[in-house]
C-alpha positions in Angstrom: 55.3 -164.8 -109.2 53.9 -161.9 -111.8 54.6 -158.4 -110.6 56.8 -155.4 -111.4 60.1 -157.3 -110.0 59.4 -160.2 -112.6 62.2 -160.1 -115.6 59.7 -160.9 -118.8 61.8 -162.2 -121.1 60.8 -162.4 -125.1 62.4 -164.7 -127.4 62.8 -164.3 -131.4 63.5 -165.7 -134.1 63.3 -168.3 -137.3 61.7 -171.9 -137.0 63.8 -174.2 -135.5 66.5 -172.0 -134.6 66.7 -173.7 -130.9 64.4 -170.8 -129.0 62.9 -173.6 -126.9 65.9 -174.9 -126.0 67.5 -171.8 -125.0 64.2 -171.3 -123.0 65.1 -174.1 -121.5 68.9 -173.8 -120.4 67.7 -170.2 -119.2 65.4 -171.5 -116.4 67.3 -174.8 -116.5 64.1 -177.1 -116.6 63.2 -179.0 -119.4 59.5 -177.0 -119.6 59.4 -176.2 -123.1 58.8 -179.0 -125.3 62.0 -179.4 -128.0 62.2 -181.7 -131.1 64.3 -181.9 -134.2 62.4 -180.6 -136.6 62.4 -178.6 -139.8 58.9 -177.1 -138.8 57.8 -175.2 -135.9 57.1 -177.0 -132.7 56.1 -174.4 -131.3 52.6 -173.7 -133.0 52.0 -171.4 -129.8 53.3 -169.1 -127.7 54.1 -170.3 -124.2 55.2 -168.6 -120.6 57.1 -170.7 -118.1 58.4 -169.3 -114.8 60.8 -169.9 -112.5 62.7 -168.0 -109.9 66.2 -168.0 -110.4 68.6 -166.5 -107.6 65.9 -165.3 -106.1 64.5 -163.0 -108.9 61.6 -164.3 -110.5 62.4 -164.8 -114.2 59.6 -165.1 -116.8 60.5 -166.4 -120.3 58.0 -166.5 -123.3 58.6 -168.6 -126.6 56.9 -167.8 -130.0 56.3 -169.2 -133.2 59.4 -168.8 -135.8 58.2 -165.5 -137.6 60.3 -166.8 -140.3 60.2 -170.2 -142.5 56.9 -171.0 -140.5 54.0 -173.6 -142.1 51.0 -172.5 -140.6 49.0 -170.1 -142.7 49.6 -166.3 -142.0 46.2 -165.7 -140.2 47.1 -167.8 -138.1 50.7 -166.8 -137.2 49.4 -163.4 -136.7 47.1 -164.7 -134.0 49.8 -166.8 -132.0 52.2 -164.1 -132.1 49.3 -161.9 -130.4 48.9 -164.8 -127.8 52.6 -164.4 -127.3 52.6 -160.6 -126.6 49.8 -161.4 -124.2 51.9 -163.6 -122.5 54.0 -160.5 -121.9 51.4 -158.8 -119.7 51.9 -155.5 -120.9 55.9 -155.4 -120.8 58.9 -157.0 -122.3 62.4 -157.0 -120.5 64.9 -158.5 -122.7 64.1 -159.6 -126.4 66.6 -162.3 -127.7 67.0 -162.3 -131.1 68.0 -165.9 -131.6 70.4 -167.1 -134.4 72.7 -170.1 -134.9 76.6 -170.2 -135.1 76.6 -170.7 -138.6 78.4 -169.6 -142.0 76.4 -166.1 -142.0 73.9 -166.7 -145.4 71.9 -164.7 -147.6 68.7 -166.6 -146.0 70.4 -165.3 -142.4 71.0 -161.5 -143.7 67.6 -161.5 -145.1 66.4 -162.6 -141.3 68.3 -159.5 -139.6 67.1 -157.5 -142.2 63.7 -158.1 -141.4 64.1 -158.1 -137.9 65.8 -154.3 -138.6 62.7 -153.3 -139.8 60.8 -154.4 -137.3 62.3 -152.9 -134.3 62.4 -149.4 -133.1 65.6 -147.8 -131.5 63.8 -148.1 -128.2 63.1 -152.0 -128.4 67.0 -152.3 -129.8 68.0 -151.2 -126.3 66.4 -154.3 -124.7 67.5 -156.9 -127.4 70.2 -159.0 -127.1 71.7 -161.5 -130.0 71.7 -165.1 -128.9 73.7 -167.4 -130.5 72.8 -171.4 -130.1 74.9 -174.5 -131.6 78.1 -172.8 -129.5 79.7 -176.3 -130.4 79.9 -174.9 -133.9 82.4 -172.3 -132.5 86.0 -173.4 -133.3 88.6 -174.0 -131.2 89.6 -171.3 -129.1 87.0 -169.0 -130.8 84.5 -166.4 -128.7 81.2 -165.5 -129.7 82.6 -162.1 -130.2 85.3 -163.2 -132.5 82.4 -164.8 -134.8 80.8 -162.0 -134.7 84.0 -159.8 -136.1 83.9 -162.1 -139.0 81.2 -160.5 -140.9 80.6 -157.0 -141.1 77.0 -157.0 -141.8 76.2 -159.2 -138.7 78.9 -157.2 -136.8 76.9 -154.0 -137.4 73.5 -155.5 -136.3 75.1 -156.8 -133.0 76.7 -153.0 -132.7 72.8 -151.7 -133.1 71.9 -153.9 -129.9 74.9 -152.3 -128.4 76.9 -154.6 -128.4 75.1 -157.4 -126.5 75.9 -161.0 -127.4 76.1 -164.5 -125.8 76.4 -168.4 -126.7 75.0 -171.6 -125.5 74.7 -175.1 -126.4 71.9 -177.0 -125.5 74.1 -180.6 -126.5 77.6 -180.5 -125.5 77.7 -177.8 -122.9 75.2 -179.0 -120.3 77.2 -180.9 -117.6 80.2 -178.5 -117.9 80.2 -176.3 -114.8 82.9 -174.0 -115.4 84.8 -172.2 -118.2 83.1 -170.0 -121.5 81.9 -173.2 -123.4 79.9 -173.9 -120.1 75.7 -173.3 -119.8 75.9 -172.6 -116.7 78.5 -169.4 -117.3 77.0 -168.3 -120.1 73.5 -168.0 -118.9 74.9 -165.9 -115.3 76.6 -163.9 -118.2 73.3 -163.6 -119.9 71.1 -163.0 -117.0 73.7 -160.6 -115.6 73.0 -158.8 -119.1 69.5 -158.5 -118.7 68.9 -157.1 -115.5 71.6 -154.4 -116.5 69.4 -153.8 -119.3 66.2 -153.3 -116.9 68.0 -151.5 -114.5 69.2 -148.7 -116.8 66.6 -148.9 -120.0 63.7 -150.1 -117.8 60.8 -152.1 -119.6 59.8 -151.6 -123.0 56.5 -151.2 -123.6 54.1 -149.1 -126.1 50.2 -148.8 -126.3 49.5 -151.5 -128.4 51.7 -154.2 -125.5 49.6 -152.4 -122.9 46.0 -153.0 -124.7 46.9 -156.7 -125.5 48.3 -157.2 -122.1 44.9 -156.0 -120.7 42.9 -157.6 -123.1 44.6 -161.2 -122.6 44.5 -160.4 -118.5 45.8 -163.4 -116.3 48.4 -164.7 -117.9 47.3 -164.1 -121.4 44.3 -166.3 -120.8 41.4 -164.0 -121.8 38.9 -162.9 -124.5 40.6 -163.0 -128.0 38.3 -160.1 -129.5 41.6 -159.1 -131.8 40.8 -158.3 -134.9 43.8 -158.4 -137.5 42.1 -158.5 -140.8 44.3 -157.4 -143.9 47.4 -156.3 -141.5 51.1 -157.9 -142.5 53.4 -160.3 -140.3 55.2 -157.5 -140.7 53.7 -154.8 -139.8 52.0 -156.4 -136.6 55.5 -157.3 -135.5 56.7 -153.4 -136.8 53.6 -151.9 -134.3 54.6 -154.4 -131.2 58.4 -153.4 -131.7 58.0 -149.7 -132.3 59.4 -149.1 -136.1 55.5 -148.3 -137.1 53.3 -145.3 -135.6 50.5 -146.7 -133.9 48.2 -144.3 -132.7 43.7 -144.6 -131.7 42.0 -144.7 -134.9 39.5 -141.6 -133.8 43.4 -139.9 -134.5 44.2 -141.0 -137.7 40.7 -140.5 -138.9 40.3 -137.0 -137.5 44.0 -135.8 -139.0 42.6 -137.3 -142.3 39.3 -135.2 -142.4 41.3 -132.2 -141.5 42.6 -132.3 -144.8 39.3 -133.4 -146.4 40.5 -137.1 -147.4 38.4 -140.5 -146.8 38.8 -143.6 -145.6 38.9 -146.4 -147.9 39.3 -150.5 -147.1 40.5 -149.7 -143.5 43.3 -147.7 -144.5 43.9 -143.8 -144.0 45.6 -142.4 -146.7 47.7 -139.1 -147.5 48.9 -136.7 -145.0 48.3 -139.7 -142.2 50.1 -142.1 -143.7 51.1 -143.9 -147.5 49.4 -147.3 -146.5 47.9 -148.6 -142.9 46.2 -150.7 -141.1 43.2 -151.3 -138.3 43.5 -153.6 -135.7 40.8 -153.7 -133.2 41.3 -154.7 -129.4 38.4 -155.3 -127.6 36.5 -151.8 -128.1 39.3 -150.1 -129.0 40.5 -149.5 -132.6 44.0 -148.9 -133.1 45.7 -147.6 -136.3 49.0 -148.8 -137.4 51.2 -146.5 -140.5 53.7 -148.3 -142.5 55.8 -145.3 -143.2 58.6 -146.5 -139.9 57.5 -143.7 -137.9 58.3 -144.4 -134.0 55.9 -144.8 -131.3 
């Protein structure tokens, strides 16, 4: 089923926020495991395929980024075994949130997410809402969205692009908005809008993990990610940080005489960065939200 017509679809956002259950009621299968839980279930990041209409439709769950137990070295690692699962290319990211009173914990989550994501991996996101029983009566996503400027603006930056589901009360309901069925052909319809006019996103660190993980994500792990942030792994996968080959960096460094100390190339290059190393290839990652 892999291959350039496959829609890889990447989903995102905070533990227990419902992303395996809106993995599910996309492919509508129950092949993501779900539970009721205030931790992740989802320690991993997993692929499940199906075609749908025809088009073969790929859609890859990750561990919450956000209010996550396991250690960080090891959240780094699954969300690297996520972007493998990606083969090289992402389609559509859904930025998962709940219909909810709109918190300081959920602004602090967009925020993040902002800073994580270039202008170029904006034009394939698209805001998800679960829990659309919360809505009220009457009430469209985008009316909920109009009632708070700050999340109003976000949606804006991902032009626009927002849809509901319910993974409880809107299963058996075959036509109407508060319907799964509708609302995913509205989201899918969505999507492949977005790949037909944006085409894939991609960047040279997707493309060297995508090699390195080769079928299916199932490959060596010779990653290396010691000393590099959540944040600026997910920064380098989404674009907001420069990632360019070290032998770059360091020779743009010694052109102005400076040195490399504890992995990171200061001055001219950069304030602070990072080394990650994929297979034989060493790739440096800036923290000053320069764009691929």
């Amino acid at each position: 089923m892999a291959g350039s017509d496959e829609i890889n679809i990447f989903l995102l956002g905070k533990t227990g926020i419902g992303k395996s259950s809106l993995g599910n009621t996309i492919l509508g299968d129950s092949l993501f495991k779900e539970k009721s839980s205030p931790t992740s279930e989802t320690d991993m990041g997993q692929a499940e395929r199906k075609y749908i209409n025809g088009v073969p439709i790929k859609v890859i769950d990750t561990p919450g980024f956000v209010g996550n137990t396991m250690d960080e070295e090891r959240l780094k690692r699954e969300i690297i075994h996520s972007v493998k699962l990606c083969e090289g290319k992402i389609d559509a990211i859904l930025i998962v949130l709940r219909v909810d009173r709109y918190t300081d914990q959920e602004k602090e989550i967009i925020k993040q997410i902002e800073q994580c994501f270039s202008e170029e991996a904006l034009k394939r996101a698209v805001v998800v809402f679960t829990h659309g029983d919360q809505l009220e009566d009457g009430m469209t996503i985008e009316d909920f969205v109009e009632k708070d400027s700050d999340l109003k603006k976000f949606v804006e930056r991902c032009g626009g692009r927002c849809h509901v589901l319910d993974s409880k009360y809107w299963k058996e309901k075959q036509e109407g908005y508060r319907s799964n069925k509708f609302q995913v052909e509205q989201l899918l319809n969505t999507i492949k809008t977005i790949k037909n006019s944006q085409g894939s996103y991609t960047n040279q660190l997707l493309e060297l993990v995508g090699e390195e993980g080769g079928n299916g994500g199932k490959g060596p792990n010779s990653i290396i990610l010691a000393g590099v942030t959540v944040g600026a792994l997910l920064g380098a996968i989404f674009g907001a940080y420069m990632v360019v080959p070290c032998a770059v960096a360091l020779a743009a460094k010694a052109a102005v005489g400076g040195a490399v100390i504890g992995g990171a190339v200061g001055g001219a290059v950069a304030t602070v960065g990072y080394i990650i190393k994929i297979g034989g290839i060493s790739l440096y990652i800036t923290e000053n939200k320069k764009k691929c």
